[in-house]
N, C-alpha and C positions, 0 to 999 in steps of 0.2 A: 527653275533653271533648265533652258532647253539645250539636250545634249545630243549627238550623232555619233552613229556606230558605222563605221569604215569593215564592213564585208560579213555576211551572214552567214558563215561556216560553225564550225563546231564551238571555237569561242564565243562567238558574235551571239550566235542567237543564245549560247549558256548568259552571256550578258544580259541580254532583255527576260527572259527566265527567271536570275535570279532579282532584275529589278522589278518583276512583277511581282512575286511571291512574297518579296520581303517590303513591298513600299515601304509599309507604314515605318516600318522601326528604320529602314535608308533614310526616309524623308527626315525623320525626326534625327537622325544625327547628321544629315548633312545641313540642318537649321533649314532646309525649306521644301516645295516640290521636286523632285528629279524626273524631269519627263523626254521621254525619248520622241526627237521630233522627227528624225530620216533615218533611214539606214541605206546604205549605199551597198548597193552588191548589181555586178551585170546580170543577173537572174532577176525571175519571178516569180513569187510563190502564192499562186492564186487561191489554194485552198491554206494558206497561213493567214491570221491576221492583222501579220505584220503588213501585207502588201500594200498597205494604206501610207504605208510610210516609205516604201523602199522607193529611193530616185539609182539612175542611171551617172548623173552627172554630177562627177566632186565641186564645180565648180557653185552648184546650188546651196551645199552646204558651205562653204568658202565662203559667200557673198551673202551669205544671210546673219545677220550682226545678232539676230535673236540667238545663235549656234554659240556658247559660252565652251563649252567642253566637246571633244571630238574623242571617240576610243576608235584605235586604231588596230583591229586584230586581222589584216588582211593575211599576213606574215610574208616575208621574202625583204629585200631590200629597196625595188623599185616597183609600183607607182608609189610604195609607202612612206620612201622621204621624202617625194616629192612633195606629198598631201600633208604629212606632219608638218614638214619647215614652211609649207604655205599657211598651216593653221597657226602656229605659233606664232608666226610673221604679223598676223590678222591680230594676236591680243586673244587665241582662242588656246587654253589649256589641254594640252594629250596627256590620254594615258594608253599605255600599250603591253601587249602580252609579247610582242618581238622582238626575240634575244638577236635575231641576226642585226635588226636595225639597231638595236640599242649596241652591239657589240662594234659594229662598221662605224655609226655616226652619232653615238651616245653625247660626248664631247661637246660637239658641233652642235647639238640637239639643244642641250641643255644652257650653254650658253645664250642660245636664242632666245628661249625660256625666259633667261634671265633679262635679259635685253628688253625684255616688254613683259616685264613683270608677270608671268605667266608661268605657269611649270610643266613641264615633260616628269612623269610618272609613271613606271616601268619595273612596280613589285611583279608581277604575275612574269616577267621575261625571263625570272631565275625562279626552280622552286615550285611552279606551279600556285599552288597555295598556302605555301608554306611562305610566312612572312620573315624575311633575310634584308634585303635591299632597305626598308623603313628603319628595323634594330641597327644594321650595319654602319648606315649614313649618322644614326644617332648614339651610334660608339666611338664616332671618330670627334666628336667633340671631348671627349675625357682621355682618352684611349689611344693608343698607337698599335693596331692590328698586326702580328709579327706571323700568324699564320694561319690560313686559310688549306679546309682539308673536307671533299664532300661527294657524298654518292647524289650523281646531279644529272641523272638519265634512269627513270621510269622505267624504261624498258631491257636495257641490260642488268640492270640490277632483278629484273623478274626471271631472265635467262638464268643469270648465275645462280640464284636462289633455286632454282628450279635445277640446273645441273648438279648443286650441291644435295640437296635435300631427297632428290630421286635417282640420282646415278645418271641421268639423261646425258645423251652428248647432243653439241651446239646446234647443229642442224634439226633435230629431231624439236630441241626446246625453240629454238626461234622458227619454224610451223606453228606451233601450240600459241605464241606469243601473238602469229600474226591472225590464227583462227580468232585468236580471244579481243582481236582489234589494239592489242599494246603494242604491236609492230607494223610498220608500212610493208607495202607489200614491195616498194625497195627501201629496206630497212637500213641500208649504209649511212645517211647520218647519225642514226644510234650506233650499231653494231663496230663503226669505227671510230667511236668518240669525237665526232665532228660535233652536234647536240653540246654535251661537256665543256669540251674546249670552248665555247664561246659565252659559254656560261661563268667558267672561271676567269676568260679576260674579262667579262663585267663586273664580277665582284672584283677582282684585281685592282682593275679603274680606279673602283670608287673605295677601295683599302687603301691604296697607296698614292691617290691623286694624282694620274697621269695615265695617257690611253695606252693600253695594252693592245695591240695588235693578236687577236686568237690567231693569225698564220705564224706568229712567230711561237705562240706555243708548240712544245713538243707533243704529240699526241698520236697514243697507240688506243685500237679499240678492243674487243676481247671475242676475234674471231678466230686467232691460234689459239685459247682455251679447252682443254678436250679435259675428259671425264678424268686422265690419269692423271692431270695435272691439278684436279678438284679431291684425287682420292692422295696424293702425295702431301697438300696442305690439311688434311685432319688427320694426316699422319703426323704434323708439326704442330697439330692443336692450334690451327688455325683457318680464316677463311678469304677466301679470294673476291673483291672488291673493283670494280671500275673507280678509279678515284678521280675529281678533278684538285687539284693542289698547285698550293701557291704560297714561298713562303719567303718574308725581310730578311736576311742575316745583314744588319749594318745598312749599307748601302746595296748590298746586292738584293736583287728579286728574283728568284726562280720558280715557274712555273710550268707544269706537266697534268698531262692526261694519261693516263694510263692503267693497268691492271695490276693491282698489290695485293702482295698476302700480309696482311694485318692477325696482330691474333684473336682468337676466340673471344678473353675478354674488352677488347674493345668494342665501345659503342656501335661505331660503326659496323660490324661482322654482323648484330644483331637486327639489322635493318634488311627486311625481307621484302621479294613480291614488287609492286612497282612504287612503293615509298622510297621517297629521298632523304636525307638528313646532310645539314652542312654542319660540319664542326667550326669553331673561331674561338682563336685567342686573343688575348690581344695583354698587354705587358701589364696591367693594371688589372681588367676585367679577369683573368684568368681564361680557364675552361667554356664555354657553352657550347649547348648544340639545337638546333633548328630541326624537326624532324614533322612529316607529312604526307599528304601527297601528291607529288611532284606534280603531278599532271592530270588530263580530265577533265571535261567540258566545264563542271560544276563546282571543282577548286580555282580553276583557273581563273574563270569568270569570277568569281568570288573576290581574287584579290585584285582583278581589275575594278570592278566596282568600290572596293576601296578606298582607290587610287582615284576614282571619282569623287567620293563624299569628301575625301583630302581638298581636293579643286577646287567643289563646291563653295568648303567651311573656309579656303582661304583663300577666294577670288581677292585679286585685287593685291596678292604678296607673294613673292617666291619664295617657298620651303625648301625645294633640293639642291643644296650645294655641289656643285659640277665638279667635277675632276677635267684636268686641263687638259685641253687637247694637243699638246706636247709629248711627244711622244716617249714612252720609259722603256727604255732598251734592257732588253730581260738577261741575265746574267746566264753565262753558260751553264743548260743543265748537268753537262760531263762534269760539273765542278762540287754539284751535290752529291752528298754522301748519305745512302742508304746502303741496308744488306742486299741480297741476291739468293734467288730462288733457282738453280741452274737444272738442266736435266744434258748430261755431256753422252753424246754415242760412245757404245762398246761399254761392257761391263768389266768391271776389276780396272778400275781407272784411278783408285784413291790416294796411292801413292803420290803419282804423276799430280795428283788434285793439293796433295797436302805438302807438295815440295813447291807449289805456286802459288797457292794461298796461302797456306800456313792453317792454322787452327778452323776448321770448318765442324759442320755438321750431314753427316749421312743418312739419307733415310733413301727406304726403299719401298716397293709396294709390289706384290705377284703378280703383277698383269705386265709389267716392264722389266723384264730378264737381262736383255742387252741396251742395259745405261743405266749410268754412273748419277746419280742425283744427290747433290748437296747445297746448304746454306752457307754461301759468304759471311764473314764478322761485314762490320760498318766502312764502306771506304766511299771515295772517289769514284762515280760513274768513268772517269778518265783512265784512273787505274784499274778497275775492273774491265774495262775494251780489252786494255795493254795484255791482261796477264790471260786471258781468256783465247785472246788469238793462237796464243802457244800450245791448246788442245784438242784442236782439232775441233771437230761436227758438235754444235749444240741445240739439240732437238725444240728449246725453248727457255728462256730465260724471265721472271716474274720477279720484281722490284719486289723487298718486303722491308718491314720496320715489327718485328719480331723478339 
């Protein structure tokens, strides 16, 4: 089975890597040879061995019927849907590590797939190496998913952990993040949950069968974080969290990105460093949770090659059931109800706090003299705007379920 790798960058070549290392036992569960015949990238790499096989022109692989399977890890959204929906077009199976693409034109993708008996496969776009997309698509045969809740960015999850664990504050930890290569050196798709949010309209999709638009998620990322906002939650015996979440009530769907304080004993709080874990429930299945590492030349590549041997062992039938490209109108978040993590300007403000909320909780820490910081009970994101407006300057606000 001859395959092409679309861009020799950090996945790309972790693909030919891990299909070198591991032939024997790939070959033997994809029931036959798996041999890379091109790789596509505008570069050259004269002292790799790969140069033997790099072409310049997609249309070589396009037009060569011997090309069964295309992995696609160029990342961005164009030339890359171009060359996917021409290979798919062709009767050639993708797999791909591209949550943008899968997020923009996953739908679109998949349909086509199906259309010519072929499949589009896109474990490695969520997750890294941690396998979700395969489990999730084969929960929905028994199962009605009602909630989706996951640390689903590598690299903010290593900040936090690192702000909590060291006292560090944000700018100080994301230097260290980008010295150690977990962070770009413009680190704004992570840092403001842009990464996340496109990760959770994927699983979204393919949870609730219909395309989530990621601009319509709501999405904060965790650069107003600072150290006293890290030392007020293990004052509450708890830990602060970038979450991506997405959850059924009935017919509504609400989905978010943002930074929560979760408590101590939940799973989640216990995931450190640049591992993800995604939580899922689902009305039948109960509890599970997915945990790994998200990201990484050598995970990634991993569960792209998977996503291969799948191709491979089922040329000739379509396995992944598509989520319609009809679009699912996400329910207003102001209408979900969590607690509230507040930090209000001006000290001796509790009164004023408990004649507008009612029953709260207070906690304080010595490094923050002037303001007022307490926990909301459960309400309405709507109602909490409404009553909040009424006091004036609040230094930061942190979504919690506590």
């Amino acid at each position: 089975m001859n395959i092409a790798v679309l861009g020799y960058g950090t996945v790309g070549s972790g693909v030919v890597e891990v299909l070198n290392t591991n032939q024997d036992s790939i070959n033997k569960r994809a029931g036959q040879d798996v041999n890379v015949k091109y790789v596509l990238d505008l570069r050259d790499f004269e002292q790799d061995p790969i140069q033997e096989k790099i072409v310049h022109d997609y249309d070589i692989i396009l037009n060569d019927d011997e090309i069964e399977v295309v992995v696609e890890v160029m990342g961005g959204v164009e030339p890359a849907h171009t060359f996917v929906k021409g290979a798919l077009e062709k009767g050639k199976s993708v797999c791909t590590s591209n949550k943008e693409l899968v997020a923009r034109h996953g739908a679109e993708l998949m349909e086509i797939a199906s259309e010519n008996n072929v499949n589009f496969l896109f474990e490695a776009s969520v997750g890294g190496g941690i396998p979700i997309i395969r489990p999730l698509h084969n929960c929905l045969t028994a199962d009605e998913i009602t909630d989706i809740k996951g640390i689903l960015n590598g690299t903010t999850n290593y900040i936090l952990s690192k702000m909590s664990h060291e006292g560090l504050d944000f700018d100080t930890v994301l230097k260290d993040a980008q010295d150690k290569g977990y962070a770009e050196r413009n680190p704004e798709a992570d840092v403001e949950g842009y990464d996340a949010c496109r990760k959770i309209a994927i699983l979204s999709s393919l949870a609730y069968g219909k395309q989530v638009d990621f601009e319509d998620v709501l999405t904060e990322g965790i650069t107003k974080i600072t150290k006293s906002d890290i030392a007020y939650a293990k004052k509450l015996k708890a830990g602060i969290k970038l979450i991506g979440m997405s959850k059924k009530l009935g017919h509504d769907v609400y989905a978010m990105v943002a930074p929560m304080l979760l408590p101590e004993s939940h799973p989640l709080v216990g995931v450190n460093d640049v591992f993800n874990a995604i939580f899922v429930k689902g009305n039948v299945l109960g509890d599970v949770m997915f945990y790994g590492q998200g990201a990484g030349k050598l995970p990634t590549a991993s569960a792209v090659v998977s996503d291969v041997v799948d191709a491979v062992k089922n040329k000739g039938s379509n396995i992944m059931a598509s989520w319609k490209s009809e679009k699912r109108v996400l329910s207003d978040v102001k209408k979900s109800e969590q607690q509230y993590f507040v930090r209000l300007k001006g000290a001796g403000r509790e009164e004023a706090v408990k004649k507008t909320f009612g029953e709260v909780t207070f906690v304080s820490i010595s490094d923050e003299k002037d303001e007022t910081a307490f926990l909301t009970g459960t309400m309405p994101e709507k109602e909490y705007d409404e009553k909040i407006a009424g006091l004036g300057e609040v230094v930061n606000m942190i979504r919690a379920e506590l």
